[in-house]
C-alpha positions in Angstrom: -10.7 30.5 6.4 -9.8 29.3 3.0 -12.5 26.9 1.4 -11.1 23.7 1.3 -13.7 22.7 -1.6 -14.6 18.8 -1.9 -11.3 17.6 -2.1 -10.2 13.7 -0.7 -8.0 14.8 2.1 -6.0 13.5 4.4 -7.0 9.8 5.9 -6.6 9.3 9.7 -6.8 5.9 11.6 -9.6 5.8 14.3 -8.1 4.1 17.8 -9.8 3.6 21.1 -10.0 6.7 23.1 -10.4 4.8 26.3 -10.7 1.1 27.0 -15.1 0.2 28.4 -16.2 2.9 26.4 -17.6 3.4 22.5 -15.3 6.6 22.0 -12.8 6.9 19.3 -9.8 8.9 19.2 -8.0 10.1 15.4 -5.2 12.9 14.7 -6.0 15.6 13.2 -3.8 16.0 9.8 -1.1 18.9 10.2 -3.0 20.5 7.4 -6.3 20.7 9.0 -4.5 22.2 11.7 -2.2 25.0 9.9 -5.8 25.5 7.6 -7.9 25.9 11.3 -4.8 27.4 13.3 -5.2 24.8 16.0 -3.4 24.4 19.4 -3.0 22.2 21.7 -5.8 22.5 24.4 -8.4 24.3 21.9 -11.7 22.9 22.2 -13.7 21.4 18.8 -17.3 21.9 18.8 -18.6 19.0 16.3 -22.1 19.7 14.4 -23.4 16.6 12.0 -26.1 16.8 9.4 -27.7 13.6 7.5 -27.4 14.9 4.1 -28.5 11.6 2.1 -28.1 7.9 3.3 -24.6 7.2 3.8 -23.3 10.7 3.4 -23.2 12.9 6.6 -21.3 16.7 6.7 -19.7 17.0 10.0 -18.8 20.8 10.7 -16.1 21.5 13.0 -15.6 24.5 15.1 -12.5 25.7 16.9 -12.6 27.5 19.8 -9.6 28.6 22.3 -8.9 27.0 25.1 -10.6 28.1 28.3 -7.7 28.8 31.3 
């Protein structure tokens, strides 16, 4: 995968996932998904790491969708 570097990006708008609970729910930009070769029903593994106060990476990891 190419190395996207420390680029801005694309922005996304954060939306309830569900009403009664705290999840959130985003799109994914058509770039992340052309760069990551995304489908619909592949599963995201998400891994954060507290770098410094008010700066966290957040890895994410494709993996296919199970059947």
């Amino acid at each position: 995968m190419k190395d996207m570097g420390r680029n801005k990006g694309d922005r996304t708008k954060l939306g309830s996932a569900k009403t009664k609970t705290d999840s959130l729910r985003t799109t994914v930009p058509s770039s992340i998904v052309r760069q990551m070769k995304l489908n619909a029903g592949d599963q995201l593994e998400w891994q954060i790491e507290s770098l410094n106060p008010g700066i966290i990476k957040v890895s994410v990891i494709r993996s296919e969708k199970n059947d």
